[in-house]
BAVOTOR-158472 format. One record per residue (C-alpha): residue number from 0; residue in three letters; x, y, z. Coordinates in nm, 2 decimals, padded with zeros to 4 digits. Example, Ala and Ser with C-alpha at 12.3 -4.5 7.8 and 13.67 -1.06 7.14 Angstrom:
% residues 2
 seq type     c1     c2     c3
   0  ALA  01.23 -00.45  00.78
   1  SER  01.37 -00.11  00.71
***
This chain:
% residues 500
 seq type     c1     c2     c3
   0  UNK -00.49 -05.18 -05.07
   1  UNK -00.48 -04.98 -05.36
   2  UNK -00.80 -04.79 -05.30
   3  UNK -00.65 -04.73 -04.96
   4  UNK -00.33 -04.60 -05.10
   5  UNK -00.55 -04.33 -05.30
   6  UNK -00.73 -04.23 -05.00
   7  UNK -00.44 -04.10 -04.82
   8  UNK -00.30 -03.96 -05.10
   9  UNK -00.65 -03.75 -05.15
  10  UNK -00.66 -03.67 -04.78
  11  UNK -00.29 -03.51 -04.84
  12  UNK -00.46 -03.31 -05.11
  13  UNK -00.74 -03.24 -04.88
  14  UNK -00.50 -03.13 -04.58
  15  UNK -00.30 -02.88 -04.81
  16  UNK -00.62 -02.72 -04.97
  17  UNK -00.80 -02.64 -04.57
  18  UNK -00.42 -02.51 -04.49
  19  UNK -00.47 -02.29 -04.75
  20  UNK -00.79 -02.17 -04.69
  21  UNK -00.68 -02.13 -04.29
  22  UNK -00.37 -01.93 -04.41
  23  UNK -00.61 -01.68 -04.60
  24  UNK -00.84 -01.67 -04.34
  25  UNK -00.53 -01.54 -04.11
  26  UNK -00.51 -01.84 -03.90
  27  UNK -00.14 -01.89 -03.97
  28  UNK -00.05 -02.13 -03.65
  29  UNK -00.37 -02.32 -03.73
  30  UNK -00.24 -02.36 -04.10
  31  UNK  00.10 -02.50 -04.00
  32  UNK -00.09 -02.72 -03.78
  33  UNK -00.25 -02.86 -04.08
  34  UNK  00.03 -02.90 -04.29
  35  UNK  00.21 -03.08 -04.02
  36  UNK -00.09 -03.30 -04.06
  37  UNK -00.07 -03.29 -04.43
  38  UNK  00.34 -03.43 -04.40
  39  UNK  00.24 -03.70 -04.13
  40  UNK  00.00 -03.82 -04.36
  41  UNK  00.26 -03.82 -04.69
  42  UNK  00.50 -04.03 -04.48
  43  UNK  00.22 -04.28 -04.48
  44  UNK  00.24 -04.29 -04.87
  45  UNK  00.58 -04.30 -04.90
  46  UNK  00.59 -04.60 -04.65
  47  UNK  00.29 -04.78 -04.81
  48  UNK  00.49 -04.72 -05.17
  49  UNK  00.78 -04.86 -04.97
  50  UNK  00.57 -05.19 -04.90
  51  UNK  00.41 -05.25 -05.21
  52  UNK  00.68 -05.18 -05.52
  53  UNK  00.36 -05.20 -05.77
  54  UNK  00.12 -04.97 -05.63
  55  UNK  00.01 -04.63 -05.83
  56  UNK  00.19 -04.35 -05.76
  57  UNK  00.59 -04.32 -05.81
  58  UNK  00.81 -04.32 -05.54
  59  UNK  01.00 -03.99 -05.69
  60  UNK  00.69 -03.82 -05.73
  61  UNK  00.57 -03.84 -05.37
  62  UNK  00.91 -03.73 -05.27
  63  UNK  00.83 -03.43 -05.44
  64  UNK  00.52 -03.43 -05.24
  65  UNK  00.69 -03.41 -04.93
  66  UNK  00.92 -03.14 -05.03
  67  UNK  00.63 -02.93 -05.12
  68  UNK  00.45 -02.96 -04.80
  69  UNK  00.84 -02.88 -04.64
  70  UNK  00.85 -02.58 -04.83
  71  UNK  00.50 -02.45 -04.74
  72  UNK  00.55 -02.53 -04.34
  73  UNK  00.91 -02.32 -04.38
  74  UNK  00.71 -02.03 -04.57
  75  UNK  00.49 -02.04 -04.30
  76  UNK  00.71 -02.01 -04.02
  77  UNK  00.82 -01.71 -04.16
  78  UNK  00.57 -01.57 -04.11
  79  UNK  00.54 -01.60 -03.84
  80  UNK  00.85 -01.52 -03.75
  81  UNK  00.99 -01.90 -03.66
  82  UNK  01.33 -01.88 -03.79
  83  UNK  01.48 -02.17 -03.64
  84  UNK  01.18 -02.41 -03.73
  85  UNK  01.17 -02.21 -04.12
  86  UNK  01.56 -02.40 -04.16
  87  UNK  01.46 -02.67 -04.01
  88  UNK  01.15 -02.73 -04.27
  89  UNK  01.40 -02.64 -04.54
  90  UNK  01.67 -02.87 -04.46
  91  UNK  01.38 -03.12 -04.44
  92  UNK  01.26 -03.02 -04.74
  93  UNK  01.64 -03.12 -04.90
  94  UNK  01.64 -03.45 -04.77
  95  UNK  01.35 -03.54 -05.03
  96  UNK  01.49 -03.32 -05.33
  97  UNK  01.85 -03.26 -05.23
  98  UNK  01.98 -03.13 -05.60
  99  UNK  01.66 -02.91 -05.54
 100  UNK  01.83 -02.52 -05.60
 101  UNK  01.54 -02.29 -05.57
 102  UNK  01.52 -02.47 -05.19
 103  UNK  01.90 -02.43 -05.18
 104  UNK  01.89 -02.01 -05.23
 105  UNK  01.55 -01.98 -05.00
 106  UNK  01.75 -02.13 -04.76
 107  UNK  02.08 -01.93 -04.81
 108  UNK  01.89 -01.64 -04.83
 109  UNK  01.74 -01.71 -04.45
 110  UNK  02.14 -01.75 -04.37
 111  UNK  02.23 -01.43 -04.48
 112  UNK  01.92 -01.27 -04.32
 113  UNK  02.04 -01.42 -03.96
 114  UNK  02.37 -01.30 -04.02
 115  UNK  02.52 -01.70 -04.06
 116  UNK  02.74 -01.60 -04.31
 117  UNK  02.96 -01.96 -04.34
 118  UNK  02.63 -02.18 -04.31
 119  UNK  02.51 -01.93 -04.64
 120  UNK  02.85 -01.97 -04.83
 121  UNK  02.81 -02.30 -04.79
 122  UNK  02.47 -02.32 -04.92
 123  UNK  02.57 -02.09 -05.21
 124  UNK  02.84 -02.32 -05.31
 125  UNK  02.65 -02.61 -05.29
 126  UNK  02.41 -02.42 -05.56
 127  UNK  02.69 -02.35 -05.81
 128  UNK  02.82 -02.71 -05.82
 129  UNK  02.48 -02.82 -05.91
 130  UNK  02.43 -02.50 -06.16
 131  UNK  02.73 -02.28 -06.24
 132  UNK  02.54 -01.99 -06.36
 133  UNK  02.29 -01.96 -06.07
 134  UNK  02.23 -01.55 -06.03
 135  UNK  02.06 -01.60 -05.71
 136  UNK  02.35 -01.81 -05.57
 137  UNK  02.59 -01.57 -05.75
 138  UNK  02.48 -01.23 -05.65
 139  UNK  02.43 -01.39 -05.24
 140  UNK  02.82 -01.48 -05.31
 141  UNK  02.88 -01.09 -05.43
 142  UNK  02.68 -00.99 -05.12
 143  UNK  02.87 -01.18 -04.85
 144  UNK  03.18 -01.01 -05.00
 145  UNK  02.99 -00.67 -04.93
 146  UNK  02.86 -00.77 -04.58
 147  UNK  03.25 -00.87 -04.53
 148  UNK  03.33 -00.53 -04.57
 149  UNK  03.52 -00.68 -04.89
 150  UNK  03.43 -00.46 -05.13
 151  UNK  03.67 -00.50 -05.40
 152  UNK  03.57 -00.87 -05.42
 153  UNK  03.22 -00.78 -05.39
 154  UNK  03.25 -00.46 -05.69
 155  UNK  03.40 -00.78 -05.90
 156  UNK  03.16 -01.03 -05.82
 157  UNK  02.88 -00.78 -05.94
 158  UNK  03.05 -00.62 -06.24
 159  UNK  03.09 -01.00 -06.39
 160  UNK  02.74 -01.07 -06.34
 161  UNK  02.66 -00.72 -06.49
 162  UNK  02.88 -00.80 -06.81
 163  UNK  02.69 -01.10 -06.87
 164  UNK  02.38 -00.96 -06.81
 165  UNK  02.37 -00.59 -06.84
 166  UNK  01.97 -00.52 -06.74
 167  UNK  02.00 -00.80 -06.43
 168  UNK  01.86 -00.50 -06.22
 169  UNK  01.94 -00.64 -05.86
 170  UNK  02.34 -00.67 -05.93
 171  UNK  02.33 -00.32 -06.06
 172  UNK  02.14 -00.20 -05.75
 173  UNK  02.37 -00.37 -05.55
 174  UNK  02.67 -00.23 -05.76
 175  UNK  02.56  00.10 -05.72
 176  UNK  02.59  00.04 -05.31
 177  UNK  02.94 -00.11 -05.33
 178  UNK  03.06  00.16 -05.58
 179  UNK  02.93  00.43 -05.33
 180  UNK  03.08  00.27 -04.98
 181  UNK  03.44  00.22 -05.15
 182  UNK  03.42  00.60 -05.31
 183  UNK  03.41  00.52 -05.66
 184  UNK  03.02  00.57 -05.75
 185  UNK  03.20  00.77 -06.09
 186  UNK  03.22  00.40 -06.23
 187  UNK  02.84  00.29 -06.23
 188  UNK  02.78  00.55 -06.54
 189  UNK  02.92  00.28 -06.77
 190  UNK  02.72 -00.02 -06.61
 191  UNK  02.39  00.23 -06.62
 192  UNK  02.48  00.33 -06.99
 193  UNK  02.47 -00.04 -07.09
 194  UNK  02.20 -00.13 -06.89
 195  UNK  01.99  00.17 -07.06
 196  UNK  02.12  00.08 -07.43
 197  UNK  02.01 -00.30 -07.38
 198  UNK  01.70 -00.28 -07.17
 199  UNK  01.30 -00.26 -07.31
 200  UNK  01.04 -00.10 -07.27
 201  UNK  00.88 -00.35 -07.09
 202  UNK  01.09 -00.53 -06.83
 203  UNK  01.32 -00.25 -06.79
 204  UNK  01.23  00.09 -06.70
 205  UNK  01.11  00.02 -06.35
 206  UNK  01.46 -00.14 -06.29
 207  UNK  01.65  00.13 -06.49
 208  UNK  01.46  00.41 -06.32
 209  UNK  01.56  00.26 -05.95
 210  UNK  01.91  00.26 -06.02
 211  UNK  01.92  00.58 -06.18
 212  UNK  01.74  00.73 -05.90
 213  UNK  01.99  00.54 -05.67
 214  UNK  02.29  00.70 -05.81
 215  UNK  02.14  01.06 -05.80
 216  UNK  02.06  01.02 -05.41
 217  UNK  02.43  00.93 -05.37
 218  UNK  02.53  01.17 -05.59
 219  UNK  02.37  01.45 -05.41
 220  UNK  02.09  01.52 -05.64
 221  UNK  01.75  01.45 -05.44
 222  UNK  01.50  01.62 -05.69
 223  UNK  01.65  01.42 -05.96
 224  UNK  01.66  01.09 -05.71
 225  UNK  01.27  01.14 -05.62
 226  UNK  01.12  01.20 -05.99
 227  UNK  01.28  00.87 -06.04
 228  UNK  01.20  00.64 -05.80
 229  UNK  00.86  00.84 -05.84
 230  UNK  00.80  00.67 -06.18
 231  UNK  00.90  00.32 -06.08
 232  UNK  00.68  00.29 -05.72
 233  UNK  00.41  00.15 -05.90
 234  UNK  00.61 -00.15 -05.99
 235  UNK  00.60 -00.48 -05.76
 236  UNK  00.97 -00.57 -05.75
 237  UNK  01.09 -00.20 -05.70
 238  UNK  00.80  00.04 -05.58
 239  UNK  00.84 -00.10 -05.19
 240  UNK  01.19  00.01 -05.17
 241  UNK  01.14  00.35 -05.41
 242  UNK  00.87  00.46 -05.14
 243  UNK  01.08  00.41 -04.84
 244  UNK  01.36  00.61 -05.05
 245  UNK  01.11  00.89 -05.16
 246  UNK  01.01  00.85 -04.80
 247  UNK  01.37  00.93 -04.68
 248  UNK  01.43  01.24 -04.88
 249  UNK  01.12  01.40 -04.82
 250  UNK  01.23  01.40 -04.46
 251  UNK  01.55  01.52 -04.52
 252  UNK  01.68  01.60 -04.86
 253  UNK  01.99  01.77 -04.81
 254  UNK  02.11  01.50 -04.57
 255  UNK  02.15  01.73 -04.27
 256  UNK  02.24  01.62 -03.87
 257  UNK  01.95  01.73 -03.68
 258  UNK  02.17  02.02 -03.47
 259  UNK  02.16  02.19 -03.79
 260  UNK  01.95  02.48 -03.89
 261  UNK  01.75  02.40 -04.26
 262  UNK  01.76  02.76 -04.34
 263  UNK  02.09  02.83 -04.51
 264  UNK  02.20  03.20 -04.66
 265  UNK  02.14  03.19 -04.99
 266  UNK  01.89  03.44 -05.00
 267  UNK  01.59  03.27 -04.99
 268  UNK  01.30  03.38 -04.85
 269  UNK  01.23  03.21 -04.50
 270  UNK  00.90  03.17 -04.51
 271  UNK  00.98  03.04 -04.91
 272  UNK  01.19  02.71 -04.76
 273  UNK  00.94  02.71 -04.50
 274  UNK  00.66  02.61 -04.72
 275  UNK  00.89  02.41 -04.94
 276  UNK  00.94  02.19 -04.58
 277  UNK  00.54  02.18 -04.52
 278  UNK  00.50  02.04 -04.86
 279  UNK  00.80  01.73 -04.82
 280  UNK  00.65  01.64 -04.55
 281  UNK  00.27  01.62 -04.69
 282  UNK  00.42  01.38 -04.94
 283  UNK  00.61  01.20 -04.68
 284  UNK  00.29  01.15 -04.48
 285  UNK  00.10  01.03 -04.79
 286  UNK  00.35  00.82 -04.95
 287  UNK  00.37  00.67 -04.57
 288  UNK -00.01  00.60 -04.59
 289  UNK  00.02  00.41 -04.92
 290  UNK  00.28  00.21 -04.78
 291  UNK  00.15 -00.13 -04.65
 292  UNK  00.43 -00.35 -04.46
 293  UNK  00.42 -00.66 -04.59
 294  UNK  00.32 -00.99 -04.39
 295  UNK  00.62 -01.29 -04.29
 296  UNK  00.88 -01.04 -04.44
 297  UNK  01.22 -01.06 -04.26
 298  UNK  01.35 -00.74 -04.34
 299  UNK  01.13 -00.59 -04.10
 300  UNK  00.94 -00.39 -04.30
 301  UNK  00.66 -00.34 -03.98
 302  UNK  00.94 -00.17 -03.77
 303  UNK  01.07  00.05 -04.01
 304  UNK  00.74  00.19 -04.13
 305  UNK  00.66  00.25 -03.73
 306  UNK  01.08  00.42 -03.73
 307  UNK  00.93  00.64 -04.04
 308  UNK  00.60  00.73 -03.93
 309  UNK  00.79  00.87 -03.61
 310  UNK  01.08  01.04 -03.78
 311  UNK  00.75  01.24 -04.00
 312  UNK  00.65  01.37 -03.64
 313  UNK  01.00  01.48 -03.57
 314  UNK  01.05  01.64 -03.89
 315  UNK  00.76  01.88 -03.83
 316  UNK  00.97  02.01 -03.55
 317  UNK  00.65  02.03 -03.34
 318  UNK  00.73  02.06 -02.99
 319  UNK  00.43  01.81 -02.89
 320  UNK  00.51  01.59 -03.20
 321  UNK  00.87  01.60 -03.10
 322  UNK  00.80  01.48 -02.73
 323  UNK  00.54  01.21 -02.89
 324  UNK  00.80  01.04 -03.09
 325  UNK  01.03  01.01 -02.83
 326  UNK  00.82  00.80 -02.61
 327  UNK  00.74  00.59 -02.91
 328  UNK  01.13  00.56 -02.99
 329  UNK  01.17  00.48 -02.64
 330  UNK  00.92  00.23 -02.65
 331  UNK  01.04  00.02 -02.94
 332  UNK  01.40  00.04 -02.80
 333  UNK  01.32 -00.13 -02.49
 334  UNK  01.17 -00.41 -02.72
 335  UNK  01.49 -00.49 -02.85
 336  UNK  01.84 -00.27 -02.91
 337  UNK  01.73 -00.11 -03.27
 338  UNK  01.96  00.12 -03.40
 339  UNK  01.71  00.31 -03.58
 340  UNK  01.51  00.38 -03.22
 341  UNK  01.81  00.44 -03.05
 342  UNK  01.85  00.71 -03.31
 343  UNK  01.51  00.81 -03.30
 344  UNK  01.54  00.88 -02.93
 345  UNK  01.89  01.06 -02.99
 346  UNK  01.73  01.28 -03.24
 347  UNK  01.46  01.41 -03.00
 348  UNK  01.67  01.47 -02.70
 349  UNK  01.85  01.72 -02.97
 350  UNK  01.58  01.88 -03.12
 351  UNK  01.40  01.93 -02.74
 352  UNK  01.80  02.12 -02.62
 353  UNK  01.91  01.81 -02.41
 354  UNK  02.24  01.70 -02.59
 355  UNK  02.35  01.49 -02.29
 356  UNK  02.05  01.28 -02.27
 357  UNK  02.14  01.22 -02.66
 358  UNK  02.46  01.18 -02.59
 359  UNK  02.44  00.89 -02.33
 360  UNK  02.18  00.71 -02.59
 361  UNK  02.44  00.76 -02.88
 362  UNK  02.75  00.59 -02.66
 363  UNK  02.54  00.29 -02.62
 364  UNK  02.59  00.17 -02.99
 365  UNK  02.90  00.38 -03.02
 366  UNK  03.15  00.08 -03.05
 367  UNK  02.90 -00.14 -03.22
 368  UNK  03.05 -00.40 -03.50
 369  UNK  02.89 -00.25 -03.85
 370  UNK  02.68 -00.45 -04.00
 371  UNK  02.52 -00.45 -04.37
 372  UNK  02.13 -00.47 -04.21
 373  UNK  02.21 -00.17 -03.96
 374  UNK  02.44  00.05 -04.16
 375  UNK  02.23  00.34 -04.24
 376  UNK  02.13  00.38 -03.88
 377  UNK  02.50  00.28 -03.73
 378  UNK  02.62  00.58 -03.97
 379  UNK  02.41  00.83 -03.83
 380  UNK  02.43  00.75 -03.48
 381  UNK  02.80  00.79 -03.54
 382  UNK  02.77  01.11 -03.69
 383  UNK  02.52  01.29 -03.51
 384  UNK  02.77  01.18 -03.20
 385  UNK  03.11  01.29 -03.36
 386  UNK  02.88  01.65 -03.41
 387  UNK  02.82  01.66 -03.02
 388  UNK  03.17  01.59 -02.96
 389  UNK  03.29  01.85 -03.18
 390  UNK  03.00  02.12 -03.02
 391  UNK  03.23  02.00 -02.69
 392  UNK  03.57  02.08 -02.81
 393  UNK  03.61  01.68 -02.76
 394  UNK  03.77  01.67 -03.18
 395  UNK  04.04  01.34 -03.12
 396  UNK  03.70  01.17 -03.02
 397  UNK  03.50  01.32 -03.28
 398  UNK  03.77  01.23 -03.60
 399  UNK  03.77  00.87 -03.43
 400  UNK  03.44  00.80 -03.49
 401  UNK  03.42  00.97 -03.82
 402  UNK  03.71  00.79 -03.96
 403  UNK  03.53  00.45 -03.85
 404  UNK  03.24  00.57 -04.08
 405  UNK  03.46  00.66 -04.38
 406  UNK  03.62  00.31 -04.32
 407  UNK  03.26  00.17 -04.40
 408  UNK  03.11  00.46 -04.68
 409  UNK  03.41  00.65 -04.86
 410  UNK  03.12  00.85 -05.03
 411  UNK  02.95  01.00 -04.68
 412  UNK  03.00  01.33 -04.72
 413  UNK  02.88  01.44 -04.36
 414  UNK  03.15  01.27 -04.24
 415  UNK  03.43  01.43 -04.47
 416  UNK  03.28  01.79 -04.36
 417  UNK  03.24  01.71 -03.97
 418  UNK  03.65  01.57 -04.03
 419  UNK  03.68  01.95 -04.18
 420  UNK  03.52  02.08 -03.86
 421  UNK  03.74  01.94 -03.62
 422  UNK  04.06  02.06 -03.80
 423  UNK  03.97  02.39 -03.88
 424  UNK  03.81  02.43 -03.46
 425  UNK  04.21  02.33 -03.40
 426  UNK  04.33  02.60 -03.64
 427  UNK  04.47  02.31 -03.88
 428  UNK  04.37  02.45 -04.19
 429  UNK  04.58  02.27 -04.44
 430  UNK  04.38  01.93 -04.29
 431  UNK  04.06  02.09 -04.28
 432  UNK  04.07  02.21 -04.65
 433  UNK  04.10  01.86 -04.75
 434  UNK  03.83  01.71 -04.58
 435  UNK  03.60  01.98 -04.71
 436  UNK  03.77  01.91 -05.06
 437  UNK  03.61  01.55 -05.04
 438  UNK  03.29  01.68 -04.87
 439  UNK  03.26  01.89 -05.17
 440  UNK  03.32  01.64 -05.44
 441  UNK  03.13  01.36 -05.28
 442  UNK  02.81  01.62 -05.23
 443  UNK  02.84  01.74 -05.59
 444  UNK  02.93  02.05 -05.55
 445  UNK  02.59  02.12 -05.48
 446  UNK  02.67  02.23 -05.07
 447  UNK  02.69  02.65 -05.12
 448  UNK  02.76  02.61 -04.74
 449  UNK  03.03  02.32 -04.77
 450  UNK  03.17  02.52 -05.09
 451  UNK  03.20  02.83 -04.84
 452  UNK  03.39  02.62 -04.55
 453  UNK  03.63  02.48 -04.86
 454  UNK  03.68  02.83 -05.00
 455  UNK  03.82  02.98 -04.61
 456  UNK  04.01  02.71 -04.53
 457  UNK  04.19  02.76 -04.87
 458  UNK  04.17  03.15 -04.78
 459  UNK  04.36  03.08 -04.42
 460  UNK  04.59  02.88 -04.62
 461  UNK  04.67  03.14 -04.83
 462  UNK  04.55  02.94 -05.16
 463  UNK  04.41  03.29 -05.24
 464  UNK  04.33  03.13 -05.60
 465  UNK  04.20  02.82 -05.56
 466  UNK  03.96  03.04 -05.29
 467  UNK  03.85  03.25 -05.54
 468  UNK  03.79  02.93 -05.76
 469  UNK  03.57  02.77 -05.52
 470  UNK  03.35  03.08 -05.43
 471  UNK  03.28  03.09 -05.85
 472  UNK  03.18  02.77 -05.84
 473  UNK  02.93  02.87 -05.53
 474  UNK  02.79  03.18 -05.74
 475  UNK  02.74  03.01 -06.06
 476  UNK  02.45  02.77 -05.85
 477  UNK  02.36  03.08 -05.59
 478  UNK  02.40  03.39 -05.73
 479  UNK  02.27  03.57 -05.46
 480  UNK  02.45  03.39 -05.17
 481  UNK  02.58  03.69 -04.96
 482  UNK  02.84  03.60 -04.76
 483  UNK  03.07  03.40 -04.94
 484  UNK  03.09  03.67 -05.18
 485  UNK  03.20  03.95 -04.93
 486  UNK  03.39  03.75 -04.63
 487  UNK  03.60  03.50 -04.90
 488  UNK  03.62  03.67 -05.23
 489  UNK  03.64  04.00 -05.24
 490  UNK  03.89  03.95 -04.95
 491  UNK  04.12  03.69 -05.18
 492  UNK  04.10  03.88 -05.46
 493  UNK  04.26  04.21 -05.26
 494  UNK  04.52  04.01 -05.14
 495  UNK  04.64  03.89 -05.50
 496  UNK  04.64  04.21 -05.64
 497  UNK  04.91  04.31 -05.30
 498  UNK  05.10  04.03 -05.37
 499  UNK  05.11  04.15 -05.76
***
């Protein structure tokens, strides 16, 4: 009996080693065959061990057994793309080891990825009454906050963390996004300073460099943003996400809506920014190529490397590239409703002159609920529609829409200057000059053409000094820009010296 008792538990050893072998090999359904195999046999054990108190092999042990194989059949129905049967193996998994927390948070994590934000509380919960200081369990708590649209309770969650543990690299990320959607990104300099007074050499400048880089994209500074997350993409916990970020400002640095010209007067050469463009997009296209999408990764990382390699062929502004990317769009859309196609197809129907067409793709997802995994995408579909409506004279529907964004992202400075748009098309100065107040602060005052709009708004106002205050601010960055200089301050200055 005994010698039988060690065969099965070989052949459980031997039924885990050819899954492994089949998952390498590729075969992933033929793998989680096998381990299904692998647990029918452990149950054997644990019922001979069941039988026969004395035999080798303690009960506990094989329990851990079974959780293992649990474990391995969930990780492999991620990937391939089985949620329901990945909880399922999980919750399995718990039966055997139920105080078990690294189980606990890959489970909570799959919550939060399906959007089941009371079965991950839950989960998270359970995590901290079993170990109080749990940073997975406690930074998922900070993030349900954040995907609650709580972002107080989310900042506080994250800050606490942070004070504990200054170089914890994922809270600080994370604080960085929750500082820039409630409008207060001014506050992470003091979490960053800490962070860069306690971290090494050695753990910490990938981390350190990513968060930087981070806070300069939201700050408005994408040359600083890129050298950044330049240094760290070699790293394995940061470089994926750095490259998609390089990936994004290489496309389009200055943020711009894609009815907007990318040749602005500041005296520039044409063909100068024109050559500056080629070049962005050659490192798009090869940071694109290094970039491998990772296997059984929820996030999705296939689709939005196919959403990036598309919005390279748009950016070239190539009439034939142009009219190739929308029919890819258009094909991944009818897959399933992404909000990054449906923006891709938007996009196109601008850049090829038919607005309507990207009109009528833009109302689909017009009243969609925001949600954390879709808000970059949500945002810009909202803008580049409240930017058609305002090209139509339709402004009430235009400030609707943008005030729904600022609702989600106090920082978004497009939306702040397309608000200043509306108001100044109805002659409302005094409203206008405020919104292009915060579209100036929130884009650093790095916008000479957001700095101009400001500057005539205060001009029609009569704010002849704060005008003139504005327009020096412009020149000191770009000397040479033209217009400001003759249509705002020569013109504010003459009228001060009248009213003297």
């Amino acid at each position: 009996d005994s010698d039988e008792l060690s065969a099965l538990q070989v052949r459980t050893k031997q039924y885990l080693l050819l899954a492994r072998i089949r998952e390498k090999a590729g075969q992933l359904n033929a793998s989680l065959q096998t381990l299904k195999e692998a647990r029918e046999n452990q149950l054997k054990v644990q019922h001979r061990l069941l039988l026969d108190q004395t035999a080798a092999g303690l009960p506990g042990e094989q329990h851990k057994m079974l959780a293992r194989i649990c474990v391995l059949m969930a990780e492999q129905s991620q990937a391939i793309r089985d949620n329901e049967q990945m909880i399922q193996h999980y919750r399995e998994a718990l039966k055997y080891t139920p105080n078990d927390t690294g189980v606990l948070a890959a489970l909570a994590r799959i919550y939060m990825q399906l959007n089941r934000m009371d079965e991950c509380q839950a989960t998270c919960v359970q995590i901290v009454q079993l170990d109080p200081n749990n940073e997975v369990a406690l930074v998922m708590m900070a993030d349900l906050s954040f995907r609650r649209m709580d972002f107080e309770n989310a900042a506080y969650h994250f800050s606490q963390l942070l004070l504990y543990q200054p170089t914890y690299w994922t809270a600080l990320a994370r604080l960085i996004e929750v500082l820039r959607r409630s409008g207060t990104l001014v506050e992470a300099a003091t979490f960053l300073q800490r962070a860069e007074e306690e971290a090494t050499r050695s753990d910490g400048e990938a981390g350190l460099s990513y968060c930087k880089g981070l806070c300069e994209w939201y700050r408005g500074n994408p040359n600083s943003a890129l050298r950044l997350f330049n240094y760290c993409r070699r790293n394995e916990e940061w470089g994926q996400q750095a490259i998609y970020n390089m990936i994004e400002i290489c496309l389009n640095p200055d943020g711009d809506l894609p009815t907007e010209g990318s040749v602005i007067d500041i005296g520039a050469d044409d063909l100068e920014i024109k050559d500056s463009r080629a070049m962005a997009l050659r490192t798009a296209e090869r940071l694109l190529n290094e970039l491998k999408p990772r296997p059984g990764v929820l996030d999705n990382e296939a689709l939005n490397h196919r959403l990036l390699e598309n919005f390279l062929l748009v950016a070239s502004r190539h009439k034939h590239n142009v009219e190739q990317a929308l029919q890819n769009f258009t094909a991944i859309a009818s897959q399933d409703e992404y909000i990054g196609a449906i923006y891709g197809v938007a996009v196109t129907h601008v850049i090829l002159k038919q607005g309507q067409r990207a009109k009528n793709q833009l109302k689909r997802v017009a009243k969609n609920a925001w949600t954390f995994e879709e808000a970059e995408y949500l945002e810009k579909c909202w803008l580049l529609l409240a930017d058609l409506y305002n090209q139509a004279g339709k402004y009430e529907l235009a400030t609707d829409l943008l005030k729904r964004v600022l609702q989600h992202n106090k920082s978004c400075m497009k939306a702040y200057e397309l608000c200043g748009i509306a108001f100044e098309k109805e002659q409302n100065y005094r409203a206008a000059a405020l919104y292009y107040d915060s579209a100036w602060r929130y884009c650093g005052k790095a916008k000479p053409n957001v700095g101009y709009k400001l500057a005539f708004n205060y001009m029609k106002n009569k704010r002849y000094a704060d005008a003139i205050d504005i327009c020096q601010q412009v020149l000191k960055l770009h000397p040479e820009y033209p217009s400001i200089r003759k249509d705002i301050l020569e013109k504010c200055r003459n009228n001060l010296k009248i009213r003297k």
